[in-house]
N, C-alpha and C positions, 0 to 999 in steps of 0.2 A: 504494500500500500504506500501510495506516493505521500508525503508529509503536507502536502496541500490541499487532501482531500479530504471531504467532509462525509462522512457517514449520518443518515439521520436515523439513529434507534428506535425500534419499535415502543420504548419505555415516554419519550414525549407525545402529550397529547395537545393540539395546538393548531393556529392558524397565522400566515401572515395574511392581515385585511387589505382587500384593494387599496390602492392610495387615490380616494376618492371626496376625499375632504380636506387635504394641503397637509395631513400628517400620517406620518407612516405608524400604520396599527396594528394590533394582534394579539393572542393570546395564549400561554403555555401554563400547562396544567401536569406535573405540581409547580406553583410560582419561582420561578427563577429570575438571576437578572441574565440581560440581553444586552448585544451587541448590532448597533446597522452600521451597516458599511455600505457607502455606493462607489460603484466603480472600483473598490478595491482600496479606498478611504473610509479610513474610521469617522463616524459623524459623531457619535454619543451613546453611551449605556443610559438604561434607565431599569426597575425592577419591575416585573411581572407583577406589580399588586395592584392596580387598580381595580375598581369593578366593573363585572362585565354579567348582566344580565344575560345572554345566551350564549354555552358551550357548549361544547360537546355535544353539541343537534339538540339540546333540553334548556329548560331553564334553570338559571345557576346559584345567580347570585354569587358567585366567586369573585375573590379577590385577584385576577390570573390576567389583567390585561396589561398593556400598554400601549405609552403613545413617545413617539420623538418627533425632531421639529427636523424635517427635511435641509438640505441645503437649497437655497432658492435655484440654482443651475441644474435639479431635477427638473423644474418644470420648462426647459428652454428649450423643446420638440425635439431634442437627440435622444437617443435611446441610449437608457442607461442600467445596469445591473444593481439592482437593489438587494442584500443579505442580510439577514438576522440571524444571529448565531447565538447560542450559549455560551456562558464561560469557557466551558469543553470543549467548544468549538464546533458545536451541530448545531448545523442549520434545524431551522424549525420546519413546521410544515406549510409547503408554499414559499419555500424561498429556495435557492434564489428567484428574482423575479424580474424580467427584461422589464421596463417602465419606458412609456414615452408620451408624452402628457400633450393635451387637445392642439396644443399649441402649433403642433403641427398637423398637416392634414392625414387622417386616419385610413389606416392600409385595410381597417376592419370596419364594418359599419352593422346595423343591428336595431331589431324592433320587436316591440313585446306585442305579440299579437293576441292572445286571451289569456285568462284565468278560467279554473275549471278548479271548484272548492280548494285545495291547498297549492292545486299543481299550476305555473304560472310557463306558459310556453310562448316562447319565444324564435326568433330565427336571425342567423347572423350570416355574413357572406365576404370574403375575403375578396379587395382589389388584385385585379391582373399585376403580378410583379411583385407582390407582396410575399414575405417569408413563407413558406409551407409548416408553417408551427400548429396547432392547436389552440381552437378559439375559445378562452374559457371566457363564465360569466357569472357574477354574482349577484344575489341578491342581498338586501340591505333593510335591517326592520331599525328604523332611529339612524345609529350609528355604530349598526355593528352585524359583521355578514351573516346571517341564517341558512342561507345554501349557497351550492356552487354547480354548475355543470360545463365543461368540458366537449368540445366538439374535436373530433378528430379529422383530419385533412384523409378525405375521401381522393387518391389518386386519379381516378377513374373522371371524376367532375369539374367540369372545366374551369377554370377563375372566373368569380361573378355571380357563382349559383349561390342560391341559398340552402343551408342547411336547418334541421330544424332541430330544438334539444329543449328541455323541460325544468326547471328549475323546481323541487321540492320541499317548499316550505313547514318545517315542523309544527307540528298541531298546535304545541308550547305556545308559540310565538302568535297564534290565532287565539287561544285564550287566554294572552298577557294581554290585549287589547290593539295588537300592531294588526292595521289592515291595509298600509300602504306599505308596500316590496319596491325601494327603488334597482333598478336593476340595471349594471355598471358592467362593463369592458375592464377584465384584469388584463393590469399590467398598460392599460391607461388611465386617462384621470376625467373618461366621459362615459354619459350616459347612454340607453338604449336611445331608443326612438319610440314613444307614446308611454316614455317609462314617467310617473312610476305605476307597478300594477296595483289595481284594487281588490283585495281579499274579500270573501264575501263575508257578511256579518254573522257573528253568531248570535243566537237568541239569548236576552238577558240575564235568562236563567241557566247559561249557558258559561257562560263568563266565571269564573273562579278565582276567589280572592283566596291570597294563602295566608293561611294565618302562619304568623311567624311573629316575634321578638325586632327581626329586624330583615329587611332596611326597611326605611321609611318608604308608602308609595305614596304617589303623587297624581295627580288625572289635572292634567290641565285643559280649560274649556276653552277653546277657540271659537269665533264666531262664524267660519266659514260654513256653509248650510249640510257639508256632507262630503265624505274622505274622496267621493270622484272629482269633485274639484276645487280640494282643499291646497293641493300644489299651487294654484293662480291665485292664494291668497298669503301677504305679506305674514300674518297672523299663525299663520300654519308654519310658515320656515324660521319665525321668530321662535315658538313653540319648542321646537324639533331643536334649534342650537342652544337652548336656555337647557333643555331635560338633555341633550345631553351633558354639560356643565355640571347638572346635577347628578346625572349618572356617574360621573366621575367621580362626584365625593358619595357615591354610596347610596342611592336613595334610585328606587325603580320608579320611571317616567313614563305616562302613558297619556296621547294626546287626543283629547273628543270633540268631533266637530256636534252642532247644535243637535243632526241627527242622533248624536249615541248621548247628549245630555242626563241624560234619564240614570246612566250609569252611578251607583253609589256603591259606597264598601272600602273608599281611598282614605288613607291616612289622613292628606291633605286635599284639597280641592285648592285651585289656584285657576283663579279669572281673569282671563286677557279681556278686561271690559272696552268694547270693542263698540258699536252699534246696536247690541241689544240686551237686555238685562236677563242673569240667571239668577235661580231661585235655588240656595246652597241648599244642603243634605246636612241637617243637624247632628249628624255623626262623626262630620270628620273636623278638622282644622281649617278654614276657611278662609281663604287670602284671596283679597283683588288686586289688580296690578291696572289702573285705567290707564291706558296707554293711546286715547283720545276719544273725542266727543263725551266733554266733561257736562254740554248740556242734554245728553239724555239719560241722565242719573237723575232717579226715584230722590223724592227725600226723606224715604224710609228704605231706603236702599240700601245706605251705608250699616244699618242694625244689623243687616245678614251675618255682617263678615268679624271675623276676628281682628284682622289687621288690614287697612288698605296702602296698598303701595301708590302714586303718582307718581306718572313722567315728567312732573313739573314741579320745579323747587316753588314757584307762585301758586300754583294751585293747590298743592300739599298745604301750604299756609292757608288757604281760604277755606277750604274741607275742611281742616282740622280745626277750625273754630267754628262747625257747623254740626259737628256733632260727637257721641263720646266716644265712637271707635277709634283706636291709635291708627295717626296715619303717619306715614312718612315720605320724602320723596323717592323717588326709584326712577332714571331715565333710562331711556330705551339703551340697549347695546349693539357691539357688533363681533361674532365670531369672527376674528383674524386668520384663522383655519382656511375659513369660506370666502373671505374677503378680507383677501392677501392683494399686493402691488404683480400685476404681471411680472415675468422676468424680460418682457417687452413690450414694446406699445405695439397694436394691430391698429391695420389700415380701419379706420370705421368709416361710413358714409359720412360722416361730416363729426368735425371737432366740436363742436355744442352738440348734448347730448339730453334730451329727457326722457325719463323711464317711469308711464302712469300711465294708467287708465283715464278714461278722459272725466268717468262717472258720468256721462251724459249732458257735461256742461263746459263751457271751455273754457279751463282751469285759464287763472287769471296771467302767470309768466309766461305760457303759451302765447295767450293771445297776445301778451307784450312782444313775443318775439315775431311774431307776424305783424303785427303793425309797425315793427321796426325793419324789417328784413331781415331780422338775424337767420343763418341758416342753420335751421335747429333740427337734429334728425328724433324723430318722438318714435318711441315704442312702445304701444297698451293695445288696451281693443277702444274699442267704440269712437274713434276718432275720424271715420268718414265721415264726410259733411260736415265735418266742424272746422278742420283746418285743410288747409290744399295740401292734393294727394299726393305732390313731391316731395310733404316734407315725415310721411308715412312712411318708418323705418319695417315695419314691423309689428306682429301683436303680442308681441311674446318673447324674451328672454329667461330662458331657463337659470335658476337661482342660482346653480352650480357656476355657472358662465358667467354672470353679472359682474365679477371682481375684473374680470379680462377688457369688458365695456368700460367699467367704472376708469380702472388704472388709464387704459388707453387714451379718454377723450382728454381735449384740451381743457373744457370746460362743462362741468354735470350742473346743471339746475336741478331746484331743489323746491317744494311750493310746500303748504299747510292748507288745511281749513280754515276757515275764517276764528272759529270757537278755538281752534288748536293755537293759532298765532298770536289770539288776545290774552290765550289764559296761560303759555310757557310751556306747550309742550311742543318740543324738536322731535319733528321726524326722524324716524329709525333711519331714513335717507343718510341722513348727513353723519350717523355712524358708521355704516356699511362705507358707503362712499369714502369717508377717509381713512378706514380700515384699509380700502383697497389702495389707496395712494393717489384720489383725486381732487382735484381742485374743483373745491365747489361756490356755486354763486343761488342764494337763497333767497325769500323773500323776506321781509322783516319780521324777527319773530322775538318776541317777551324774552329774555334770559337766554338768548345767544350764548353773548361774553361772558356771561357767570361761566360758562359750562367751555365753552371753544374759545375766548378774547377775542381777539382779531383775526384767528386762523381761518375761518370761513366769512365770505365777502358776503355783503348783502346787496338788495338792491330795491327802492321803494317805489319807483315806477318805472315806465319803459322806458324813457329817453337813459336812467342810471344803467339800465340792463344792458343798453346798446354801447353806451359809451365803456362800462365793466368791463364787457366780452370783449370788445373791439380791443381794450388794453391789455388785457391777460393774453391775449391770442397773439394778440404784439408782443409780447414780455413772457417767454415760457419759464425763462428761470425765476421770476418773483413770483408766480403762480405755484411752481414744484416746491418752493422754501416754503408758501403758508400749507401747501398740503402737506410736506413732509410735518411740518407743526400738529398741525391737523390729525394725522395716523397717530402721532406717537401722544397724544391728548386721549385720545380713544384708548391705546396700549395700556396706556397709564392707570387709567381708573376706569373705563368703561366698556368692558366684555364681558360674555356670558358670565365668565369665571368670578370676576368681581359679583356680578350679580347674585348668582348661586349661592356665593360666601355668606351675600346680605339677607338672603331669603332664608336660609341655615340657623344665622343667627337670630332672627325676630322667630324660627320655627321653635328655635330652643327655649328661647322666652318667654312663649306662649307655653308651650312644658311647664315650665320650672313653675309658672304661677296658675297648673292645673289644668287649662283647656288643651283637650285632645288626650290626657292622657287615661280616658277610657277607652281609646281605639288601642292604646299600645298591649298587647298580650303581654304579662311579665315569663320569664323567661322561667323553665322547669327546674 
């Protein structure tokens, strides 16, 4: 045996996870620490103990995962050899793993064509001139893989065909409350096509809460109307990056659009209070997080909950002298994972950039940019007829991709509600955005500067928005210094991770002075 090679024993039990989120993951069971190396470069150990709700095809709750922070010249579209190893020096299972990220354009391409009760079938097809390798493909419940399947290069079949393969989702994972499967290309960093799949629901009485000592769970309510098309709502990938945050420190996350509301049995219940009010379950711990439209709150509303979070240091203050529930502020964040700085700028259809739905009225910076000329390239739906079809980018940018847009353009506009901008709450816009490394130009909103100073520009009518753009677009390096500001403002105190911390800490508080801890089973 040559001194180079690596044996993987029958005795690890384990995965390396797609690199589908901007960090390289996985999990080895019994916990050890670990080793990545790309290309043959040591990047950083870390230990096997995080938590990971599904191993070993079951649900776990094991302390057996990990995560490391890639080097940024993984994602620059060359293809590159990813390894995780043990101390020992065994690779884990699924490594090594050739990686070559969206960046570049894809020798494989790939679409989820139905669900059929747990079994999620899909078909993938390999470009003319592309390696003869093996097209495997993952599925993904939150942030952590639940299957895998593997297509083998059929000789026989020309470059171009499609094959077809199945991905098997464990029952676990159906009644832990995951019904959306995003389903990813290993060994890149994109998704299928019409992914992610939708599982079918199971009956309520179907659903199984485990009792246990621990971990804490969690059910957070989204207001999106139902898991088929909860992906095109901002509320559902907020959701998805916060639990996992909290997956991390130990606590099982499970996300309910309005359809699965009804759902009770959770530790906690946590309200992305959104556009429409829910009616808590006096069973568990009850958190709201309003995260806008502070004027369609009940004023017996706030009695539900135990403790309310706001996105807004001004409105926190006006709530909280409105009634006796503790409130405090809480603003929106951004996972830096998701919305990371490209490792380059892409060509886009044009350097002004905005990404929104139109709501069916012609959001106000918009229309500033039409009646100035700006040439603003827009992507949401509903925007025929409202603004001229040239400057129709698109109705949809998938969430995964959005850091790639963001980073890219010269200049991302940013707008609020009218309710949102009087009362201090910043769009989760302008954390994503400078998560990803963009220069943003906003509308004028309450507590800015408290939160960003000067790092994000404003603009109070059209003729500022014209004259703004027109000078940052002239000026790229005084634009990159307030975004680089801007990212590392975000880094600092406002991602998932901080978030979690903070929600952790008011959960414990609420413990220590008795509410919720009738749901805690004490331990045998």
């Amino acid at each position: 045996m040559s001194m180079g090679m690596s044996v993987k024993p029958d005795a690890i039990a384990g995965r390396l996870d797609p690199v589908l989120s901007g960090k390289v993951t996985g999990w080895i069971y019994p916990a050890k620490r670990v080793t990545l190396t790309v290309d043959g470069t040591v990047i950083g150990t870390a230990m096997a103990a995080e938590p990971r709700q599904f191993a070993l095809r079951r649900l776990c709750d094991e302390r057996c995962g990990f995560a490391i922070d890639p080097p940024r010249n993984l994602f620059d579209g060359a293809v590159h050899e990813i390894r995780v190893t043990t101390d020992d020096g065994h690779d884990i299972p699924g490594s090594p793993m050739r990686f070559r990220s969206r960046t570049a354009e894809g020798a494989v391409e790939g679409v989820v064509e139905r669900v059929a009760g747990n079994v999620v079938h899909v078909k993938v097809r390999r470009h003319a001139g592309a390696p003869d390798l093996p097209i495997a493909v993952a599925g993904i419940a939150g942030d952590e893989t639940v299957a895998i399947a593997v297509a083998r290069v059929d000789p026989v079949q020309p470059a171009g065909s499609w094959t077809s393969l199945v991905l098997v989702v464990p029952e676990d994972v159906i009644r832990s409350g995951h019904r959306l499967i995003h389903v990813g290309l290993i060994g890149t960093d994109r998704f299928l096509g019409k992914s992610p799949a939708l599982l079918p629901a199971l009956r309520p009485s179907a659903v199984s809460i485990r009792q246990r000592a621990a971990p804490v769970t969690l059910a957070v309510k989204i207001a999106a109307p139902n898991a088929r098309v909860a992906h095109e709502w901002g509320d559902y990938h907020f959701a998805r990056q916060l639990g996992a945050a909290l997956q991390r420190r130990g606590w099982a996350v499970r996300v309910d659009c309005q359809e699965e509301w009804s759902r009770t049995g959770d530790d906690v219940t946590l309200v992305l209070r959104g556009r429409h009010r829910y009616k808590p379950d006096g069973g568990s711990v009850n958190l709201m997080w309003m995260i806008s439209h502070p004027d369609r709150m009940a004023p017996d509303e706030p009695a539900d909950y135990d403790h309310i979070f706001v996105a807004s240091d001004i409105y926190a203050r006006i709530l909280g002298g409105q009634t006796q529930t503790p409130v405090s502020a809480l603003h929106q964040a951004a996972d830096p994972g998701v919305f990371r700085p490209p490792p380059g700028k892409s060509a886009l259809p044009s350097p002004v950039l905005f990404v929104g739905n139109s709501r069916r009225e012609y959001r106000t910076i918009v229309r500033w940019c039409v009646e100035t000329g700006i040439d603003v390239a827009v992507y949401g739906s509903l925007w025929d007829n409202v603004i001229p079809a040239k400057l129709i980018g698109g109705t949809y940018i998938d969430n995964a991709d959005l850091h790639r847009w963001y980073g890219s353009c010269g200049v991302l506009l940013n707008d609020h509600w009218d309710t949102m901008r009087e009362n201090g709450f910043l769009s989760n816009r302008l954390f994503d955005g400078s998560a990803a490394g963009a220069f943003i130009i906003t509308d004028e909103v309450r507590g800015l500067a408290a939160v960003f100073g000067d790092a994000i520009e404003t603009a109070a009518d059209a003729a500022e928005l014209k004259e703004k753009t027109d000078y940052y677009l002239a000026n790229p390096l005084e634009a990159e210094e307030r975004a680089k500001r801007a990212r590392a403002i975000v880094l600092a105190g406002h991602t998932f991770d901080h978030r979690a911390e903070q929600i952790i800490e008011i959960h414990r508080r609420l413990k220590d002075s008795g509410i919720g801890v009738r749901n805690h089973i004490p331990a045998a």
